[in-house]
C-alpha positions, -999 to +999 in steps of 0.1 A: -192-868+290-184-833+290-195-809+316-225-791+304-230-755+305-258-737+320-268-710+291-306-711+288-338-692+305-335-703+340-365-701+364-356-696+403-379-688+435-373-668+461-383-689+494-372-717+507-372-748+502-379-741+466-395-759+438-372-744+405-385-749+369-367-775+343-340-762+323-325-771+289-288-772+290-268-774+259-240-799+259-212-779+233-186-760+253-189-724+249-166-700+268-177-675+292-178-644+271-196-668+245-225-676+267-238-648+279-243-643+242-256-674+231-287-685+241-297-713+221-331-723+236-363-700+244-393-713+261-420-711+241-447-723+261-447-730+299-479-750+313-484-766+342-512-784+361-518-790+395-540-812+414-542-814+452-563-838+473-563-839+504-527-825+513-511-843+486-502-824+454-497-838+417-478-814+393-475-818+357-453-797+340-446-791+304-424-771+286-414-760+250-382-748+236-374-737+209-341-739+194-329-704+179-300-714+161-291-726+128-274-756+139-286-786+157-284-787+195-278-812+220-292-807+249-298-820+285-326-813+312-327-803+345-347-803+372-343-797+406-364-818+431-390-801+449-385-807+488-408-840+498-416-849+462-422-885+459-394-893+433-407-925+423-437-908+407-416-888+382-426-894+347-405-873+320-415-875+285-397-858+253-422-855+228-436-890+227-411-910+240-403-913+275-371-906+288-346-925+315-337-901+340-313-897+367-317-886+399-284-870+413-281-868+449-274-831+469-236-836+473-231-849+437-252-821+422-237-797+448-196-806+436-213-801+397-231-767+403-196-759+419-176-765+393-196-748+366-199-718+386-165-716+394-160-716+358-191-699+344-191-670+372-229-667+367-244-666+403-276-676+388-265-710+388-258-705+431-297-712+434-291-750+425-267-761+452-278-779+478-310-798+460-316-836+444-314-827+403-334-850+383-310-854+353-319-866+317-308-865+277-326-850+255-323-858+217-308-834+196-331-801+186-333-793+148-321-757+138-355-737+144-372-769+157-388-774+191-385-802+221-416-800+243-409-817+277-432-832+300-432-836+334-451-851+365-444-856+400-465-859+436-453-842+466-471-840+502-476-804+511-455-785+536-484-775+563-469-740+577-484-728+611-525-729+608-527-737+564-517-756+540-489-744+515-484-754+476-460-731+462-445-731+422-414-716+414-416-691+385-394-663+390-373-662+364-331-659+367-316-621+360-292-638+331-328-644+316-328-620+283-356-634+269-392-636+283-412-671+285-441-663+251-466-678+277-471-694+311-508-707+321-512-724+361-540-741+371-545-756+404-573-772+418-581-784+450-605-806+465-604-816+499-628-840+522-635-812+553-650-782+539-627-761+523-624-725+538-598-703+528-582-698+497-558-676+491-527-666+467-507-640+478-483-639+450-505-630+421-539-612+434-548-609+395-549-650+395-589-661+392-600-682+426-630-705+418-650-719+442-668-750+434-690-760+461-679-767+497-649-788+491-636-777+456-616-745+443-594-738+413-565-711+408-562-700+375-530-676+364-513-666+329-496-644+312-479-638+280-443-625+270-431-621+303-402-629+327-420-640+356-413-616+389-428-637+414-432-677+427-469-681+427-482-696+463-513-709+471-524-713+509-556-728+519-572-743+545-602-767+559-628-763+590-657-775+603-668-742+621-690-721+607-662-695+606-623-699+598-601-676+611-568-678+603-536-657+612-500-661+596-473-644+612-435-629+601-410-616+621-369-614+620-361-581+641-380-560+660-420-559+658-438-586+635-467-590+609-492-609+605-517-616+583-550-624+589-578-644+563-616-652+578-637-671+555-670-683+558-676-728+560-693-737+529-706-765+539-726-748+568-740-722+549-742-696+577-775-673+577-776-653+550-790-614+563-814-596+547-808-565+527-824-534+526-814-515+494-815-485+481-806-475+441-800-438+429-800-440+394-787-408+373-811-402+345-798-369+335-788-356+304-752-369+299-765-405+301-780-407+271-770-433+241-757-465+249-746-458+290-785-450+296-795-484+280-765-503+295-776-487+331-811-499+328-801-529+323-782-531+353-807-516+375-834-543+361-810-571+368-801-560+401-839-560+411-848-591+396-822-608+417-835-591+448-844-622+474-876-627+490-865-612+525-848-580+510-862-549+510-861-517+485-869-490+466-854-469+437-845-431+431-844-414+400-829-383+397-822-355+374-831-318+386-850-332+414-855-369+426-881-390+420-887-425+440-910-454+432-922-463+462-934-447+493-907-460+514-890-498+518-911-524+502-911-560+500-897-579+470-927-590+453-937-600+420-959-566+415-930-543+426-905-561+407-923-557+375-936-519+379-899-509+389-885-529+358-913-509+336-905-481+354-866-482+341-871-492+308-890-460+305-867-437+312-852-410+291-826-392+295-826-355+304-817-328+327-791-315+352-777-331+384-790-328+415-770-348+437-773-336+472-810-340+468-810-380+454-791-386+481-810-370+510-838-389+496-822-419+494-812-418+533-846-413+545-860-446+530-842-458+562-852-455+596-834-428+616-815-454+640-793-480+625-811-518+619-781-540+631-801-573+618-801-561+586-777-546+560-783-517+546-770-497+517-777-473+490-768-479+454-754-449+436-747-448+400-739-416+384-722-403+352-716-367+359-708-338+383-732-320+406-749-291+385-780-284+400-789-274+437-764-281+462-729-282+441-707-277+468-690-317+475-681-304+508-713-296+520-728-323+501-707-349+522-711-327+550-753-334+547-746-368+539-727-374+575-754-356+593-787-376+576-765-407+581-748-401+616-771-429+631-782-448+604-748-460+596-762-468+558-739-481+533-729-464+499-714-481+470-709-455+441-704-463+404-691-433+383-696-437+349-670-423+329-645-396+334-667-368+339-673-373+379-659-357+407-638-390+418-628-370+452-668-365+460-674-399+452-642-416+467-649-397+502-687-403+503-678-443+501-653-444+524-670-422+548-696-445+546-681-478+546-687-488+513-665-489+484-665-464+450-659-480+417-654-463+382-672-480+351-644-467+320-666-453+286-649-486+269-662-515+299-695-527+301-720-507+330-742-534+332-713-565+335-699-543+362-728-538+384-742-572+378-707-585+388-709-557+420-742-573+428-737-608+424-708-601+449-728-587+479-760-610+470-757-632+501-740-609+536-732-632+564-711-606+588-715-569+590-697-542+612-665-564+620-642-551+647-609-564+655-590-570+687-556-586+699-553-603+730-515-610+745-497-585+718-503-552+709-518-548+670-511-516+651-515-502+615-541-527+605-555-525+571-579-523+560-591-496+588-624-504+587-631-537+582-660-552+556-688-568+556-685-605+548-700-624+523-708-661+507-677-674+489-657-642+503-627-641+521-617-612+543-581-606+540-559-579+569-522-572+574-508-554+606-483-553+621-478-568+663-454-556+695-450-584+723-446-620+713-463-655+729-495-671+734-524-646+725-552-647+706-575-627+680-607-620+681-635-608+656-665-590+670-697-589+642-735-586+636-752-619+619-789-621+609-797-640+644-772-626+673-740-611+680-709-631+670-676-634+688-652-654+670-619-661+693-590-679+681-558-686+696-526-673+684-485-675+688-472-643+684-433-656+677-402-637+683-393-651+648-407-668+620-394-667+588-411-692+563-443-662+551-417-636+538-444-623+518-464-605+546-444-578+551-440-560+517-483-572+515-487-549+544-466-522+527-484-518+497-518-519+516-505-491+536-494-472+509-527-476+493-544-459+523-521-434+524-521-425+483-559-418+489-551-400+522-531-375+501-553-376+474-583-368+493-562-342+518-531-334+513-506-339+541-468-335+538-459-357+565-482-386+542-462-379+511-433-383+533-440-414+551-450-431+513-417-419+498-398-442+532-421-469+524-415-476+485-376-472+493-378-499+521-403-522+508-390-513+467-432-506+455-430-501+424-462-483+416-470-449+391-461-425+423-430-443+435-414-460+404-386-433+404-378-433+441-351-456+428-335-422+422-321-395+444-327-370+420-357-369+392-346-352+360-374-339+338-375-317+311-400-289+303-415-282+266-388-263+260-361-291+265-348-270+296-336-296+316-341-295+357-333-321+387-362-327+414-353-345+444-380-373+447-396-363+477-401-333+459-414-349+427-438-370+451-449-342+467-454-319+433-473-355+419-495-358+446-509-322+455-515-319+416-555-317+426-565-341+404-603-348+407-616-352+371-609-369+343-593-397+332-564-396+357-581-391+384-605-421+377-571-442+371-554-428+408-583-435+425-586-475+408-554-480+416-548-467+449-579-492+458-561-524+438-532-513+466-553-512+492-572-550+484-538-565+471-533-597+483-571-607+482-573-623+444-597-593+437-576-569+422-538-567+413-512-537+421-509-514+393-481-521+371-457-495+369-462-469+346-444-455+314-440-417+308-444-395+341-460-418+363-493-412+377-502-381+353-519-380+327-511-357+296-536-331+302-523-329+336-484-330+327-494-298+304-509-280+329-476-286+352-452-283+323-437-310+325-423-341+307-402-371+319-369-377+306-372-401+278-357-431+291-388-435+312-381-442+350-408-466+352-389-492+330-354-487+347-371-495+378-385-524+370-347-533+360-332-522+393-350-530+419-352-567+432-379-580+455-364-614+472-372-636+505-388-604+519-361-581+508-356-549+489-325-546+468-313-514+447-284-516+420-265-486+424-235-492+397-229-534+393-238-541+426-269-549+441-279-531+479-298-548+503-322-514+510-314-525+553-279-518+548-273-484+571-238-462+563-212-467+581-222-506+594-194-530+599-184-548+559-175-584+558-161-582+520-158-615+503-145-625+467-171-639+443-170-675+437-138-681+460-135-709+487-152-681+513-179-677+491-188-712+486-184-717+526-207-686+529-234-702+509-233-737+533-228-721+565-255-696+558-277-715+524-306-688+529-281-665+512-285-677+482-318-667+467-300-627+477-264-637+461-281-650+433-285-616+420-246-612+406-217-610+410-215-575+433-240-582+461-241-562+496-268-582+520-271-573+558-271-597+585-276-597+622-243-584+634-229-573+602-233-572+565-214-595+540-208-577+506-195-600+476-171-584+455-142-594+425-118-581+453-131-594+482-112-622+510-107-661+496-109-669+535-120-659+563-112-658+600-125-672+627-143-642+644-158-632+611-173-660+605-188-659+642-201-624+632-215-636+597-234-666+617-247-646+647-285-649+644-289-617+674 
C-alpha cells in the first residue's frame, strides 16, 4: 500500500494528553506543492455526543465529508486514540456498514507520521506523533458525494487535582483553509453524589443545564467556523452543603488559581428572603411597544415574588410615585392591586431620576438587614431631564442614602438613549450589576430571565481570604451573591507555595458561614493552562470599565501589556498585534499611531450614550464574567474596533481597509497557555525577551525530531510552521530552514533544563 498523504481539515488540541478529531486521508500521491492546493475533502457536519456517568465517559462521534472534486476519492481514516480510551469499545461505522479497523501502536504510528512529515514538511502533522492511531479504509467517495463516519468509544476520565476533567479536541490545524459548515457538542452528565460544579472554561457561550441534583448537560455549536479552542468540561461531586473548589497553574514565578463555589443540590441550602424594590420609568420615551413589554416584566416579576419576600414599587416620571407605604408582604391583595396598578399605566413626562431613587432607598431601613437581601430594581429608558441632572451628584446622593444600608441595584437601560456611565457606576458602586435591554431584544424576556436568576439567594456579602500564600488581583473585586443552580467563578493570582487553604466568609438566612478548604499552592503545575489567559481577560475587563468610567493613563497602559502578553483579542486590543496603527482620515490622508496611542485616543473618546457606549459597557462585562458559561468574550471587531460610526466621525477617523481585527485573528495563536505573534513566516512565542540565548534548529531534521521526544510538550507550539521561536527555561529553541541537523551535548542540557 502506498503511503498516504495527510491533505484534509485536520482538527488538533492544545493540551496534553490530547483527544484529536478523525481525519480523512486520501490515498493518491500528490506532491508537496500539490497538496497544499488540493483539498479534496471538507467536513460538512461535525457532531458529537457525550455521555458521562459516574467518571466514565462515552463519545460518539460523527462526521461528514464531502468530496470536492470531480473524480472519485479513495480515502482512509484516522484517528488518534484518546489517552485511557477503552479500545475494545470502538465501533466505526461508514454509512451503514461497519468497518474493520486497525489499531496502530505509538512507535509504528510515530515511524509513519515521521516519514510523511519528512516528506510533506507540514508541521501540522507533528501533533500525531507519539499517540495509538486507530486506522481504517474507507470506500471510495463519489465526485461531489459524501462519506459520513461514525464513531464511538469509552474512556475513564482523567481526575486533575480536586475535579473531574472531560476534554474534546476541536481546534482546528493552521493548514485548515476551509471551515467545518457546523459543529454541535452535547455532553451530559449524571453522577450518583450530588453533582456541584459545572463548569467549561473553553467556551463560556456553551449552555450549562442543570437537571436536578445529579444531572447537567453542555450544549455548544457553531456554524462555518474553524474551531479556536478544545472545549473542556470540569465538574465535580459533594456532599456538603457548599463546594469549594480551587485549580491552580504555575511554571515560573507567582501562580493562578482559579476558584468555583457551588451550592449542593441535593441539600437545598436555605433559601433568604428578599426585600425588593422596582423603579419603573413611566415617562414619555416609553411609550409604544417598550411600555407594554415593561409591564409585563414588572407583573411577572411580582407574581413570582415568594411568600417570605418583601416589596414595593416606584413609579416615576417628573416625580415618583410608590404603591405602598413602605415594605409589604407578598400577599394575594398586593399582588393583584400592583399588577392593576402597572397595566394602568401610560406613558408621559420627563425623568426624574435622582428623586425615584431616593425614594426607592428609604423603603429600607437605615442600617443594613444582613438576614435578608436586599435590592432595588431599576429599569429606565432614558436620561435624567428633570430635577437633579447632574450623574455625579446623583451617585453622589445615592452613596450617602445608601452608606449603611448596603442596598443592592440592578439597572436595566432600555435602549441607547441612557447615560451607560450613570448607570454602569451606580451598579457597581452598589454591588449589583447594569444590564442594557437593545430596541431589537425582548424587555420582558430579559428581566424575566434577570429575575428567574436571583429568585432563590443562598449567600450574600462573600469575602475572600488566603491562608499559607499570599492572593492578589482577584477578580471579580467584589464578590456576588450566590444563588440556587449558580456557580461563583474567581481568578487570582498567588506568591508563596505549600499547604494552605481558602476560605469564604458569607451571610445565610440562619447564621454566619465560614467555609474553609484546604489547598496546595504548587511551585508548578502545568495540566490547567487555561487559568492564566482566564485571569487576563477578567482583568482587562475591570480595567476597560476603569478607563471607561475614569480615565487613567497608567490603566490604558497596563491593558495595552496585557493583550500583548496574554494575545486578547478584543474591539480595544485587536491591533496591538501592530507597532504602529495606520488609519486614514476622510480625506485619504494617511497617518501612523503607535498603539498605545490609539488605545489611549480609543478609550478617553467619552463615550457615554448611544449605541457604542451600550456595546463597551456589554462587553467589557462579558470580559469580566468570562469563564462562567454566562456570557462569552466579545469577538473581535471589524472596522475601527470599539467605535462606532457616529463616534469615528466625530474623531475623524477611519481604519485602513484591510481591517485589523481580521489580521489578528490570523496572527495571533493562543496555545498550551501561550501567546504567539507572526512577525514575517515565523511564529514568536510573546515570552521571548531581545537579546536571550537562540538554540536554532532546522525544520524537520534529525534535531528536530529528537527535540519533539526529548521535549513532546513542544509540539502543540511547533505545530504552528515551519518558522517557530518558543522559550524555554534556560534558553529559547527557534526552528528554522537553516537551522543545526544536530546538536551538542551542552545544548541539549540547556534545551532540557526545567530551572
Amino acid at each position: 500500500m502506498r503511503t498516504p498523504v495527510l491533505v484534509m481539515v485536520l482538527l488538533l488540541g492544545f493540551a496534553l494528553p490530547l483527544l484529536a478529531q478523525g481525519i480523512l486521508i486520501p490515498v493518491a500521491e500528490v506532491s508537496p506543492r500539490d497538496s497544499r492546493v488540493l483539498l479534496p475533502f471538507r467536513m460538512k457536519q461535525h457532531l458529537v455526543n457525550v455521555s458521562i456517568r459516574d467518571g466514565v465517559a462515552e463519545t460518539t462521534i460523527e462526521q461528514t465529508f464531502v468530496n470536492l472534486t470531480d473524480v472519485a476519492q479513495e480515502a482512509e481514516y484516522w484517528f488518534p486514540v484518546p489517552e485511557g480510551a477503552a479500545v475494545t469499545r470502538f465501533a466505526l461505522t461508514v454509512g451503514d456498514k461497519a468497518v474493520e479497523a486497525r489499531l496502530l501502536p505509538k512507535e509504528e504510528a510515530r515511524r509513519i507520521y515521521e516519514s510523511i512529515v519528512r516528506r510533506r514538511r507540514d508541521p501540522a502533522l507533528l501533533e500525531f506523533a507519539e499517540r495509538n492511531l486507530l486506522r481504517a479504509q474507507v470506500f471510495p467517495v463519489p465526485p461531489k458525494g459524501e462519506r459520513r463516519i461514525q464513531l464511538r468509544y469509552t474512556e475513564t476520565l482523567r481526575r486533575e487535582g480536586e475535579v473531574n476533567r472531560y476534554l474534546l479536541a476541536l481546534r482546528a490545524t493552521r493548514a485548515a483553509s476551509r471551515p467545518v459548515d457546523y459543529i454541535r457538542v452535547r455532553v451530559e452528565i449524571a453522577t450518583g453524589a450530588p453533582l456541584t460544579n459545572v463548569y467549561c472554561p473553553s467556551h463560556s457561550e456553551a449552555v450549562v443545564k442543570r437537571e436536578g441534583a445529579n444531572r447537567a448537560t453542555i450544549e455548544w455549536s457553531a456554524e462555518n467556523i474553524i474551531p479556536e479552542r478544545d472545549l473542556q468540561v470540569y465538574y465535580s461531586t459533594s456532599a456538603q452543603q457548599y463546594d469549594l473548589r480551587v485549580l491552580t497553574y504555575r511554571t515560573a514565578g507567582d501562580g493562578y488559581f482559579l476558584l468555583l463555589l457551588a451550592p449542593n443540590g441535593g441539600q437545598q441550602p436555605p433559601r433568604m428572603p428578599r426585600h425588593l424594590v422596582f423603579v419603573f420609568d413611566r415617562t414619555g420615551s416609553m411609550a409604544g411597544d417598550k411600555i407594554k413589554q415593561a409591564k409585563e416584566a414588572l407583573a411577572y416579576c411580582v407574581r413570582n415574588l415568594q411568600p417570605e419576600d418583601r416589596f414595593n414599587v416606584i413609579l416615576f416620571n417628573e416625580q415618583p410615585r410608590k404603591l405602598f407605604d413602605g415594605l409589604v408582604p407578598v400577599t394575594r391583595e398586593n399582588v393583584e392591586r400592583t399588577v392593576r396598578e402597572v397595566e394602568a399605566l401610560t406613558a408621559q413626562g420627563g425623568t426624574n431620576i435622582a428623586d425615584a431613587l431616593r425614594e426607592a432607598l428609604h423603603q429600607f431601613p437605615a442600617e443594613e438587614q444582613t438576614s435578608v437581601l436586599q435590592a432595588v430594581v431599576f429599569l429606565t429608558d432614558g436620561l435624567p431631564t428633570v430635577g437633579e441632572t447632574d450623574p455625579q451628584r446623583i451617585l453622589d446622593a445615592v452613596h450617602e442614602l445608601n452608606q449603611n444600608r448596603r442596598v443592592r441595584i440592578f439597572s436595566f437601560g432600555v435602549g441607547y438613549d441612557v447615560n451607560v456611565s450613570l448607570l454602569d457606576t451606580l451598579c457597581q458602586r452598589n454591588r449589583g450589576i447594569s444590564s442594557y435591554v437593545r430596541p431589537e431584544e425582548n424587555i420582558e424576556a430579559r428581566v424575566s430571565a434577570f429575575y428567574n436568576a436571583i429568585s432563590t439567594p443562598l449567600l450574600a456579602d462573600l469575602k475572600l481570604f488566603c491562608e499559607g500564600v499570599e492572593a492578589y488581583d482577584i477578580y471579580p473585586r467584589d464578590l456576588p451573591d450566590l444563588f440556587a443552580g449558580d456557580q461563583i467563578v474567581v481568578a487570582g493570582r498567588y506568591r508563596g507555595s505549600g499547604r494552605g487553604a481558602v476560605v469564604l466568609e458569607a451571610m445565610s438566612r440562619q447564621r454566619q458561614e465560614r467555609i474553609r478548604h484546604v489547598v496546595d499552592f504548587p511551585d508548578r503545575a502545568e495540566s490547567m493552562d487555561f487559568i492564566p489567559r482566564l485571569w487576563a481577560i477578567r482583568k482587562i475587563g475591570y480595567l476597560l470599565d476603569e478607563v471607561r468610567l475614569r480615565r487613567n493613563q497608567e490603566v490604558i497602559d497596563e491593558i495595552v501589556r496585557l493583550a500583548r502578553e496574554y494575545g486578547i483579542v478584543t474591539e480595544y486590543t485587536s491591533f496591538l498585534i501592530d507597532e504602529d496603527m495606520i488609519l486614514a482620515r476622510g480625506d485619504d490622508h494617511r497617518v501612523s499611531l503607535r498603539a498605545r496611542e490609539f488605545v489611549t485616543m480609543l478609550l478617553n473618546s467619552g463615550l457615554t450614550l448611544g449605541k457604542g457606549a451600550v456595546d463597551a459597557s456589554v462587553r467589557a462585562q462579558a470580559l469580566q464574567r468570562q469563564g462562567t458559561g454566562g456570557a462569552a468574550a466579545p469577538p473581535a471587531m471589524a472596522g475601527l474596533p470599539g467605535i462606532p460610526a457616529q463616534s469615528r466621525e466625530s474623531l475623524g477617523l477611519l481604519v485602513a481597509p484591510d481591517g485589523t481585527a481580521q489580521r489578528a485573528q490570523q496572527v495571533v495563536r493562543n496555545i498550551g497557555g501561550r501567546t504567539f505573534y507572526q512577525q514575517g513566516r515565523q511564529w514568536m512565542d510573546s515570552r521571548y525577551q531581545s537579546g536571550q540565548q537562540v538554540i536554532k534548529v532546522q525544520a524537520f531534521s534529525d534535531a528536530h525530531f529528537a527535540l519533539l521526544r526529548r521535549r513532546p510538550e513542544l509540539r502543540q507550539y511547533l505545530s504552528l510552521g515551519e518558522e517557530v521561536l518558543v522559550q524555554l527555561e534556560r534558553v529559547a529553541v527557534q526552528i528554522a530552514p537553516d537551522g543545526k541537523t544536530n546538536l551538542t551535548e551542552e545544548e541539549w542540557k540547556l534545551i532540557e533544563a526545567r530551572s
